[in-house]
C-alpha positions as CSV (number, residue, x, y, z in Angstrom):
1,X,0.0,0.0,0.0
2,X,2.9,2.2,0.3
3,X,4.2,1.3,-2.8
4,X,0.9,2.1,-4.6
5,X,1.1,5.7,-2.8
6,X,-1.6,5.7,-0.1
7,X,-1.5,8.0,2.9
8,X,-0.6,6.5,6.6
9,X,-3.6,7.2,7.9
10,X,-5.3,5.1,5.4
11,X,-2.7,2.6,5.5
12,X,-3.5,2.3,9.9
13,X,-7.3,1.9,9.1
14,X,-6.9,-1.1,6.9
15,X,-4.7,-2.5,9.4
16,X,-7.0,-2.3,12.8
17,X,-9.5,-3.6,10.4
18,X,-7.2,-6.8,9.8
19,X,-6.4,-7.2,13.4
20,X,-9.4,-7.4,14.1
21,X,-11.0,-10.0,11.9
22,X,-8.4,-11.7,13.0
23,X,-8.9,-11.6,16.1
24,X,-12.6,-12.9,15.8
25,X,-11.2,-15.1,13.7
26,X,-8.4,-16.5,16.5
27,X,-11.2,-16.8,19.1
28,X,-13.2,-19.0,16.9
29,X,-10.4,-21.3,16.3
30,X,-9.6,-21.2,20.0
31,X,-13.1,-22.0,20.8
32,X,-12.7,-25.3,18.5
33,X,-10.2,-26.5,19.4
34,X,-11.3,-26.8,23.3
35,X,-14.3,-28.1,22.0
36,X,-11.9,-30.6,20.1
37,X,-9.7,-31.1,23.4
38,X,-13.0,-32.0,25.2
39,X,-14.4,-34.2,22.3
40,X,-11.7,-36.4,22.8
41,X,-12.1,-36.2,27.0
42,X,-15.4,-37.3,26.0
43,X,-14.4,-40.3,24.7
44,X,-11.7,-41.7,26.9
45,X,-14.6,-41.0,29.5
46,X,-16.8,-43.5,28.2
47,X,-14.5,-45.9,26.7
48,X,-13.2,-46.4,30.8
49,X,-17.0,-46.1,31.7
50,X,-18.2,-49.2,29.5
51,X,-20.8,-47.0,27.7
52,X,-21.9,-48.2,23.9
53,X,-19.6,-46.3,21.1
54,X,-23.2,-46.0,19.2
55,X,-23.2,-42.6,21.7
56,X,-20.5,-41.4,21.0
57,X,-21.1,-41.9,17.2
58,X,-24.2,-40.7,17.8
59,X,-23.3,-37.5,19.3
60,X,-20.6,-36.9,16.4
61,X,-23.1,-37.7,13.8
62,X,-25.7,-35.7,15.2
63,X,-23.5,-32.7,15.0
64,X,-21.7,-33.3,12.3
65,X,-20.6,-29.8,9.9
66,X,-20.8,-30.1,6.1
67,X,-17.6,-29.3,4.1
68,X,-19.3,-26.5,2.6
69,X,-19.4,-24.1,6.1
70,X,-16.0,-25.5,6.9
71,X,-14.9,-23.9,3.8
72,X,-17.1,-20.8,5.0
73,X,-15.1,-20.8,8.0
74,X,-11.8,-20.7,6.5
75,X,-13.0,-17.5,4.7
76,X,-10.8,-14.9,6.6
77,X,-13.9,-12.6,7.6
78,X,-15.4,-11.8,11.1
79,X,-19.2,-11.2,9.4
80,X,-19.2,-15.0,8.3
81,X,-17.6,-16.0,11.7
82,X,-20.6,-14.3,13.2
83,X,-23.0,-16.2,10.7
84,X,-20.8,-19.1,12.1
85,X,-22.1,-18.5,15.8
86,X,-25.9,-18.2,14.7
87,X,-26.1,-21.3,12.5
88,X,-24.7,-23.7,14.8
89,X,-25.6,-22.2,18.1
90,X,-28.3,-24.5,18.1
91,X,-27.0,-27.7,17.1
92,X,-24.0,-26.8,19.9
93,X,-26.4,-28.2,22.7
94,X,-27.4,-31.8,23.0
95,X,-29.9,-32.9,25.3
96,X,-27.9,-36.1,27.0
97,X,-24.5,-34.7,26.9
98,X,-23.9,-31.2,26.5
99,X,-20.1,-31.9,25.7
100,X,-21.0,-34.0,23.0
101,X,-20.4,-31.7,19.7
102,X,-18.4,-32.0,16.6
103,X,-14.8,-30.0,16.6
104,X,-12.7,-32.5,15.1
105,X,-14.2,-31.5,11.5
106,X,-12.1,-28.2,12.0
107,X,-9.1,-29.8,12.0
108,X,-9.5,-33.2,10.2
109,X,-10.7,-33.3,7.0
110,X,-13.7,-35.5,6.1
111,X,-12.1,-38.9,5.5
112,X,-9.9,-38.5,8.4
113,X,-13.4,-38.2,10.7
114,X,-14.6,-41.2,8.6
115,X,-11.6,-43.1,9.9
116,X,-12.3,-41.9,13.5
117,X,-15.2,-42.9,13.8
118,X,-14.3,-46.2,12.1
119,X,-12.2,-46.8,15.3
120,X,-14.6,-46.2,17.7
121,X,-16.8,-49.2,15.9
122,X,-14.1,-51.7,16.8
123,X,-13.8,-50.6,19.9
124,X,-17.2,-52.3,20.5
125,X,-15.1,-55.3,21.4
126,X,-13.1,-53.4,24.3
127,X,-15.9,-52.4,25.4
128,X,-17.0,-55.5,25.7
129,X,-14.2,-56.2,27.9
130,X,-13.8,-53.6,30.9
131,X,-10.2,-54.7,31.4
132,X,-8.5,-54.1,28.2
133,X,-6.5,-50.9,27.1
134,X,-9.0,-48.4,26.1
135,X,-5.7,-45.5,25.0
136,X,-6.3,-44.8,21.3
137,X,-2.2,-43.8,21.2
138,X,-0.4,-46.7,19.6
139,X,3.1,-45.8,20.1
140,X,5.8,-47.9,18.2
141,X,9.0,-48.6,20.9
142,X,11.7,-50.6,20.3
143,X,12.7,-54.6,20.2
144,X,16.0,-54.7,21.0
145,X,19.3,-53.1,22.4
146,X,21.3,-51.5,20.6
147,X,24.5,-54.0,18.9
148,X,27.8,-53.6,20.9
149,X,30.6,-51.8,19.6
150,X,33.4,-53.3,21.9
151,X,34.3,-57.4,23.1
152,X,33.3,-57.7,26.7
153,X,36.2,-59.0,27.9
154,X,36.4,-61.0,31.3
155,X,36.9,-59.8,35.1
156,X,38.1,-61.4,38.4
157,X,35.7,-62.3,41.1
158,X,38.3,-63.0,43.4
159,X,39.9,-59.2,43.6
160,X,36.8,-58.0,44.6
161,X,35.4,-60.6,46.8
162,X,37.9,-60.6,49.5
163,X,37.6,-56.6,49.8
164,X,34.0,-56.7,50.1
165,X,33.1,-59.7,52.3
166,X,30.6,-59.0,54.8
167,X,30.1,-55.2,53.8
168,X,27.1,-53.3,52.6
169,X,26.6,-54.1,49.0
170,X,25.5,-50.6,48.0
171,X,28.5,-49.3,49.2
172,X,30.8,-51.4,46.8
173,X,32.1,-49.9,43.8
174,X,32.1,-53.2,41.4
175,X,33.3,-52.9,37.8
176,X,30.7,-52.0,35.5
177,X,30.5,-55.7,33.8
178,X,28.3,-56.5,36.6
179,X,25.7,-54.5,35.1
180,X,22.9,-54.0,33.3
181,X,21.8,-50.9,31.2
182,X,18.9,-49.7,33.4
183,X,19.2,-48.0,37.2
184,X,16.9,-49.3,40.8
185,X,14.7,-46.2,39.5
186,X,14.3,-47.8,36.2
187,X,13.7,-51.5,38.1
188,X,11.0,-50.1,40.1
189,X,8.7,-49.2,37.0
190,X,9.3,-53.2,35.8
191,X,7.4,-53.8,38.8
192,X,4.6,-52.2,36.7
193,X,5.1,-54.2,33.7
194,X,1.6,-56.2,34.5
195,X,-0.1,-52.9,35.5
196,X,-3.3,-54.2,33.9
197,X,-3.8,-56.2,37.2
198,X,-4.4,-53.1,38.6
199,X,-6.9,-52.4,36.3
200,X,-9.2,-54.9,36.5
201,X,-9.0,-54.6,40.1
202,X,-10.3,-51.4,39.8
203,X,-13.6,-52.8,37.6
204,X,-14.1,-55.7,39.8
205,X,-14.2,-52.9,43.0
206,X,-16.4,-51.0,40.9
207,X,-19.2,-53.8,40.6
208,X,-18.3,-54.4,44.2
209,X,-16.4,-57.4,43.8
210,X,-14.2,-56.7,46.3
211,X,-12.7,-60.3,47.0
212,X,-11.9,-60.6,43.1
213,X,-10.1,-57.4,43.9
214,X,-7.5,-58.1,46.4
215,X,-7.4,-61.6,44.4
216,X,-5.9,-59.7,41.9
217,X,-4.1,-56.7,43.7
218,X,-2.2,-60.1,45.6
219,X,-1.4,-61.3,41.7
220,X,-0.2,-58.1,40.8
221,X,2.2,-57.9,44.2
222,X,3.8,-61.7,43.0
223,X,4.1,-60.4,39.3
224,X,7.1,-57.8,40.0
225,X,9.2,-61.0,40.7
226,X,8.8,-62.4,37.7
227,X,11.4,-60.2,35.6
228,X,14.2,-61.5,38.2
229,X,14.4,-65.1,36.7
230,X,17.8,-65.1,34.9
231,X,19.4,-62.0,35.3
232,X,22.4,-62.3,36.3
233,X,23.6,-58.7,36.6
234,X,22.4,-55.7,38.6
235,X,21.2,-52.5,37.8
236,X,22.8,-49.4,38.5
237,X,22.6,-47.7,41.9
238,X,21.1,-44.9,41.0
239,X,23.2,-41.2,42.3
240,X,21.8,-39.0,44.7
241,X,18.4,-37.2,43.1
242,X,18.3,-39.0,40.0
243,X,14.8,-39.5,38.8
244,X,13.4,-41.7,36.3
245,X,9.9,-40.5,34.5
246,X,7.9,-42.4,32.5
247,X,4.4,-41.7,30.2
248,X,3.2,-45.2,28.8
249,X,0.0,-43.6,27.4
250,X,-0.8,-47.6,25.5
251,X,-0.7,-48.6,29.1
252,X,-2.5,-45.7,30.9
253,X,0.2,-45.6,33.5
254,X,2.6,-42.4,34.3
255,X,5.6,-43.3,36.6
256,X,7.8,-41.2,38.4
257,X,10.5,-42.2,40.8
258,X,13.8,-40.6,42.7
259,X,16.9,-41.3,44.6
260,X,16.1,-39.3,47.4
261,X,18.4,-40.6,50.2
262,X,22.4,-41.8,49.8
263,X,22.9,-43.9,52.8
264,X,20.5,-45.3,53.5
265,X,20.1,-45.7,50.0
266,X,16.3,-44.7,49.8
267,X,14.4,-44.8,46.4
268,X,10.9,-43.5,46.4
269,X,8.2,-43.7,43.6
270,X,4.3,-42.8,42.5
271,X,2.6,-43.8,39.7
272,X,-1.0,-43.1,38.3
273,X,-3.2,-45.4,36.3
274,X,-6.6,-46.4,35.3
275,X,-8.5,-45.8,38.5
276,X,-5.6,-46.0,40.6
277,X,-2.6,-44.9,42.8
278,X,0.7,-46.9,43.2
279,X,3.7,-45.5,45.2
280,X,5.9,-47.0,47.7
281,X,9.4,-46.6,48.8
282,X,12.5,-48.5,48.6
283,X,15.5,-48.6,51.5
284,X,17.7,-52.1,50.8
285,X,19.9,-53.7,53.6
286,X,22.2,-55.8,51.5
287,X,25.0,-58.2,52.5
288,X,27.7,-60.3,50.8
289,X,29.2,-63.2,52.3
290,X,31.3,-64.3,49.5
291,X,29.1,-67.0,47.7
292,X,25.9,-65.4,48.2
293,X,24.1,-61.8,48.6
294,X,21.1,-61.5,50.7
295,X,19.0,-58.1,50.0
296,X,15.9,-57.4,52.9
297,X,13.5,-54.9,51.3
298,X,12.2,-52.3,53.9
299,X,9.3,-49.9,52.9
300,X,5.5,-50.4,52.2
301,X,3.8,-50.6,48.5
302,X,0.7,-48.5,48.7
303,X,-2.3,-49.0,46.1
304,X,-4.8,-46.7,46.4
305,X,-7.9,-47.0,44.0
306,X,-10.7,-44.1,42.9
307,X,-13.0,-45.2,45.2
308,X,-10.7,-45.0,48.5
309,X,-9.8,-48.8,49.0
310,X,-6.4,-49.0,50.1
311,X,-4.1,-51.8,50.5
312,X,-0.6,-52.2,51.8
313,X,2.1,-54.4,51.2
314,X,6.0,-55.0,51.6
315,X,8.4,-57.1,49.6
316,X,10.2,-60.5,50.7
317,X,13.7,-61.5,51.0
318,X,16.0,-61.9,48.0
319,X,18.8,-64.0,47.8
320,X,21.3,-64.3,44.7
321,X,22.9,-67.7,45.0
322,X,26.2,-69.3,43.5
323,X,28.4,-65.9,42.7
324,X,31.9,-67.7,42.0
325,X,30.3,-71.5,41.4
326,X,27.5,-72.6,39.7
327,X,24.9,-71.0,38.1
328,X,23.5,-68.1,39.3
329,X,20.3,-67.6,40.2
330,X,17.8,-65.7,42.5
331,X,15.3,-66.9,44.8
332,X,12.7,-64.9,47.1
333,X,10.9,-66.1,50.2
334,X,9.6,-65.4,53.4
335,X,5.8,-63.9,53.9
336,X,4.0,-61.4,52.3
337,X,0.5,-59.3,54.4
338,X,-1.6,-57.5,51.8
339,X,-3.3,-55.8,54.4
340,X,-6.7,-53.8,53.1
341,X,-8.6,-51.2,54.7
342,X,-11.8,-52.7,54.3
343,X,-13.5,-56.1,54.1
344,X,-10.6,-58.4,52.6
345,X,-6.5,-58.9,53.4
346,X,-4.1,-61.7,52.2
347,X,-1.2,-63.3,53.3
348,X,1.5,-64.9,50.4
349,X,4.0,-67.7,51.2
350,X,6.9,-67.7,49.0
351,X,8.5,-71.2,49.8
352,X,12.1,-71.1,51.0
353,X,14.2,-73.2,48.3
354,X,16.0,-76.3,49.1
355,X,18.4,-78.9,48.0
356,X,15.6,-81.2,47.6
357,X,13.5,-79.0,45.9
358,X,11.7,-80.6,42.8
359,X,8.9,-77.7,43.0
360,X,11.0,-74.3,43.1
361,X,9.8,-71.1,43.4
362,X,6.6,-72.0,45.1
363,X,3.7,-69.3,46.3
364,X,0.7,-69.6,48.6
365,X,-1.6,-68.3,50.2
366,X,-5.4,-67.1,51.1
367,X,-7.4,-64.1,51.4
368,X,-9.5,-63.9,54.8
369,X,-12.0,-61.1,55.9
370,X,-12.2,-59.0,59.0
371,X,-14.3,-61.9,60.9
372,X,-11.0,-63.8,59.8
373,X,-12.9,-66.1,57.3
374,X,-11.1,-67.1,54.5
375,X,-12.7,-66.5,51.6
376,X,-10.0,-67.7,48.5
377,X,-6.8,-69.7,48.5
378,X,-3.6,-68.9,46.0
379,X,-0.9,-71.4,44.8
380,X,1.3,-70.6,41.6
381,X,4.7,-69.7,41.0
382,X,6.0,-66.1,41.1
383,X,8.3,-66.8,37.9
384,X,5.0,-68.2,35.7
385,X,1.7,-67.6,36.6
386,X,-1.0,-67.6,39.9
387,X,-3.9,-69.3,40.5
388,X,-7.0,-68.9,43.3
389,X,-9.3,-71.6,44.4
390,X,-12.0,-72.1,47.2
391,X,-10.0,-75.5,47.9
392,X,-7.5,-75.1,50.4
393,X,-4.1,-75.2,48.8
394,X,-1.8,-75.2,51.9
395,X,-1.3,-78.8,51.5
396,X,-1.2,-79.1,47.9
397,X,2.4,-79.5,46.5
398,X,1.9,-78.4,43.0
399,X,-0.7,-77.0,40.8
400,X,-1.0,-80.4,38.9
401,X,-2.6,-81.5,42.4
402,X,-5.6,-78.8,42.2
403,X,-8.3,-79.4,40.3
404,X,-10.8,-76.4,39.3
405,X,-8.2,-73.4,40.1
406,X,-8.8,-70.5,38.0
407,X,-6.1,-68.3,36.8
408,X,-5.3,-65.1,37.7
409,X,-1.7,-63.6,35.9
410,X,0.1,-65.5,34.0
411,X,3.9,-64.4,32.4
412,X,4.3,-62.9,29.1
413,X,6.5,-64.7,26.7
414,X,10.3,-64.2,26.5
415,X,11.4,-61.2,24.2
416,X,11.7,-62.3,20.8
417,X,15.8,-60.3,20.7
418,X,17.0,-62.1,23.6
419,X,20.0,-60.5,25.0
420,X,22.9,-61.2,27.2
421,X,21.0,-59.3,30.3
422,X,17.9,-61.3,29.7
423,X,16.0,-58.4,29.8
424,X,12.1,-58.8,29.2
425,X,10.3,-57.0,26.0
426,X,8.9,-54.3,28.3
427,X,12.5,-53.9,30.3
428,X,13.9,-53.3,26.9
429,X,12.2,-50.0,26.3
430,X,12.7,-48.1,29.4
431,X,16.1,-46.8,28.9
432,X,14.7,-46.1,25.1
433,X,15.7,-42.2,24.4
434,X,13.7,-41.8,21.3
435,X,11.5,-43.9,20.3
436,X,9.3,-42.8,16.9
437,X,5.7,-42.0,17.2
438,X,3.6,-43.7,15.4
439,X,0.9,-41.2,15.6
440,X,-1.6,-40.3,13.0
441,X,-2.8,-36.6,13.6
442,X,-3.2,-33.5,11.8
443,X,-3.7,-30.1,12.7
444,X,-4.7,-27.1,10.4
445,X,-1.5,-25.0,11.7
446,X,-3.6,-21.8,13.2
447,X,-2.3,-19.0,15.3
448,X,-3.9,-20.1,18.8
449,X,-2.3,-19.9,22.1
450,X,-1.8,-23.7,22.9
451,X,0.8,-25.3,21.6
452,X,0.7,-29.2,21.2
453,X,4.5,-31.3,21.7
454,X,4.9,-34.8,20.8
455,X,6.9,-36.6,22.8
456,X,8.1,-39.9,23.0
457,X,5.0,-40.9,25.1
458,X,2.8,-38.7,25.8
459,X,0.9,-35.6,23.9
460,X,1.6,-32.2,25.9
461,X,-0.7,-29.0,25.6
462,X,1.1,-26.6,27.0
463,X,-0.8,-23.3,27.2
464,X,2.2,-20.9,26.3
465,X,3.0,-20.7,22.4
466,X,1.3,-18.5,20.2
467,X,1.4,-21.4,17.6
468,X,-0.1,-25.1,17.2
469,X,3.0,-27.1,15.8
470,X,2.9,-30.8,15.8
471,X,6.5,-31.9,16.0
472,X,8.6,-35.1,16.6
473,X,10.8,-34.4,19.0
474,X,13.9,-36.5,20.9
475,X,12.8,-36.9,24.5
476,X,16.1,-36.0,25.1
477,X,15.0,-32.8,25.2
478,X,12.0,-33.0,27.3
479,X,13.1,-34.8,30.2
480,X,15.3,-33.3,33.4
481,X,19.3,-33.7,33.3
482,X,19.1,-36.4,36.5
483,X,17.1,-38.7,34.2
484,X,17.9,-41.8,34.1
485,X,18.2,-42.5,30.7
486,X,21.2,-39.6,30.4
487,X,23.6,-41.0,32.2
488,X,26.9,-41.6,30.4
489,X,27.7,-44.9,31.7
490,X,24.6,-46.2,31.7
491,X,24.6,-45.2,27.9
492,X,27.4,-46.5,27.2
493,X,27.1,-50.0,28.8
494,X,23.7,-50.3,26.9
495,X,25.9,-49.3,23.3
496,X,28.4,-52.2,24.6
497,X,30.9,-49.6,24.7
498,X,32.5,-51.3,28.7
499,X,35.6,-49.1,28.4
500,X,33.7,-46.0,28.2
501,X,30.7,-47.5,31.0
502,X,32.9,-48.2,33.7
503,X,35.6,-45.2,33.5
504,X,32.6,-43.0,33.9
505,X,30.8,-44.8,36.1
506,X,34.1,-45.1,38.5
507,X,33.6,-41.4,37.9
508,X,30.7,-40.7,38.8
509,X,30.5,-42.7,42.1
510,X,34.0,-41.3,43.5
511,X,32.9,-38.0,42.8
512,X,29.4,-38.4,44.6
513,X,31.4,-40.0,47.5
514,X,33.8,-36.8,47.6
515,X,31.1,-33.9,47.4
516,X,28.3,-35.8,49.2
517,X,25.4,-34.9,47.0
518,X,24.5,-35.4,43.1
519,X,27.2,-34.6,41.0
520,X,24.6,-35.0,37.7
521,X,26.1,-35.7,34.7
522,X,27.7,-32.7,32.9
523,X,30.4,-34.6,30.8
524,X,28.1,-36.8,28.7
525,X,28.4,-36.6,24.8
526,X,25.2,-39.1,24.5
């Protein structure tokens, strides 16, 4: 306009009259797209509720916008942004759900909606079954480690063993070959790995099944053992405030745990899911007397579901056998109390192993009411699978012996890229970096103040941007510098580079042991 000669004045006027259809024009779109964020709140509502997807179809079909007013509304003009409001001010209210209207047409075109609601037709069949994953993220994460770039070479037991007999283990510095690529923090969210326990515990409270309940909260307090079968390294103790975070939107579980004490060594966690609260915390006494180490959990395990049922647990004995002959293996035992605040509480028997042994691994136990009834009886093994029965199973020897048990976890099959750590499928992807998102989702790019991040697991809205950009990003970048999953040595055992690993982890340890608090990790080029 300057070019073509027009005054300033002129030129100002033609400019206040843009900002301003814009602006109409921005609150619209804002508008929309909390209709759109609360559209899809809608739906993860009644997915976890149970309700038929024909309502949900129903309210999207009943609202559902032409293509010729969406084009309409792309127009850049305030007067048909105002038609906007009148024409559909109407249809904005439904008479069962007032939430129920149609903003995803704004920002998906028409065969995108069409493929939407196609997915909420098959999920007929999960809502046909309470228990099942109900997240419609499907997030691709990874298989396997990572090749190793170096030979492991072989260490000496024996320089080690006659330093460190009968001290505490967590104050031993071992070589970094005794490792595996994830930290305690890290080992604690394994304990999660059948999470889905949880949540059908949480249906079975809700149609007051309470004794199916603690039937399963008791499977999901065995199932955190079954990971230990076969590993024969430890994790990393983690350094003093190092936190691991995790987001497993497929699962509907966040995670969050910390080192928050040195000596004792004191680990504490929280996680959310599905109707539920899990947190606990972690203080180890460990010994080792040469051939052997014995490690005595103290803390309590707290699950705390939705509708205020609370029960309390703590962890048994573990003993790693055979360190300098024979295989090595692990073994747990002694008694677990699942204690409940209301009707029901359990008590778990993991058997002692023996010489004689021909049925290893062995766990019992029942589930008795406040009167001290017992109501159920358990016997499986904590390295395959439980079972309950309203037999009593105190005498029985082996499941082979029960007749009419029915099953309540059982252990999911080996990883299909076994490695030398024996690490599960789901242990493999927690010190995973940057996985890619296999997320289908597009966004007319408007000026609006939210801003929407992709991350490795979890979709952010962060009210702070003045744009919408969809972007893959490294979770690198997203997560705190004590993170696990940035530590150098940690990094570089997982990327088989043991050189590397265990100067910096010698590193990192003597320097924490000289200052006394967290020394983080500042010299890391992963």
């Amino acid at each position: 306009m300057q070019q073509e000669g027009l005054n300033g004045s002129l030129i100002q006027e033609c400019e206040q009259i843009m900002l301003s259809e814009f602006s109409s024009y921005r609150k619209q779109l804002k508008l929309c797209y909390e209709d759109h964020l609360s559209l899809f709140g809608s739906f993860r509502h009644h997915f976890e509720e149970g309700k038929d997807a024909s309502i949900i179809q129903g309210a999207l079909t009943r609202n559902d916008f032409s293509s010729s007013r969406h084009g309409n509304f792309s127009e850049y003009s305030t007067t048909e942004s105002d038609e906007f409001e009148k024409q559909d001010g109407g249809e904005l209210t439904c008479e069962d759900e007032s939430t129920f209207f149609d903003a995803a047409d704004y920002f998906i075109e028409s065969n995108e909606s069409s493929a939407m609601l196609s997915s909420i037709n098959c999920g007929e069949s999960i809502l046909d079954n309470q228990m099942q994953d109900s997240s419609p993220l499907q997030l691709k994460r990874r298989s396997k480690l990572p090749e190793p770039t170096e030979k492991e070479r072989g260490i000496s037991l024996w320089s080690i063993i006659k330093d460190s007999v009968g001290k505490d283990l967590t104050r031993v510095c071992l070589p970094v070959y005794f490792n595996e690529p994830l930290s305690s923090l890290q080992k604690c969210f394994e304990d999660l790995e059948y999470s889905h326990l949880l949540d059908q515990a949480y249906q079975y409270g809700k149609v007051g099944n309470g004794l199916m309940r603690i039937l399963k909260v008791a499977a999901f307090a065995v199932s955190g053992y079954a990971s230990s079968v076969a590993r024969p390294c430890k994790p990393f103790n983690p350094l003093l405030g190092e936190t691991y975070e995790a987001d497993f939107p497929e699962r509907g579980v966040r995670f969050f745990a910390e080192k928050v004490s040195h000596h004792p060594m004191l680990i504490a966690c929280h996680c959310e899911g599905k109707g539920w609260k899990f947190w606990g915390d972690s203080n180890l006494k460990s010994k080792f007397w040469g051939q052997s180490i014995q490690v005595d959990p103290v803390g309590v395990l707290t699950v705390e579901f939705d509708d205020g049922e609370i029960f309390q647990w703590s962890k048994v004995t573990t003993t790693i056998h055979n360190l300098i002959l024979g295989k090595l293996y692990c073994s747990h035992h002694g008694t677990m109390h699942i204690k409940g605040n209301r009707q029901y509480s359990c008590k778990l028997k993991f058997k002692e192993p023996s010489l004689l042994d021909r049925n290893p691994h062995l766990v019992q136990g029942f589930v008795e009411d406040n009167d001290g009834n017992k109501a159920s009886f358990f016997i499986g093994k904590w390295d395959e699978n439980m079972y309950y029965s309203n037999l009593d199973t105190s005498k029985v020897k082996s499941l082979d012996q029960l007749k009419g048990a029915s099953l309540l976890w059982e252990k999911n099959k080996p990883s299909p890229n076994p490695t030398r750590y024996n690490l599960s499928s789901f242990a493999i992807t927690l010190n995973e970096l940057s996985p890619e998102l296999q997320v289908c989702m597009q966004i007319v790019m408007y000026s609006v103040k939210y801003s929407i991040t992709l991350t490795c697991a979890s979709i952010t809205f962060i009210n702070t941007c003045d744009n919408i950009e969809i972007a893959r990003s490294c979770l690198k970048d997203k997560l705190p510098p004590t993170d696990s999953r940035l530590r150098p040595d940690q990094r570089h055992l997982e990327n088989g580079e043991y050189e590397k690993a265990n100067t910096e982890k010698l590193r990192l340890e003597r320097r924490q042991r000289m200052v006394g608090t967290l020394p983080l990790f500042e010299s890391t080029n992963c």
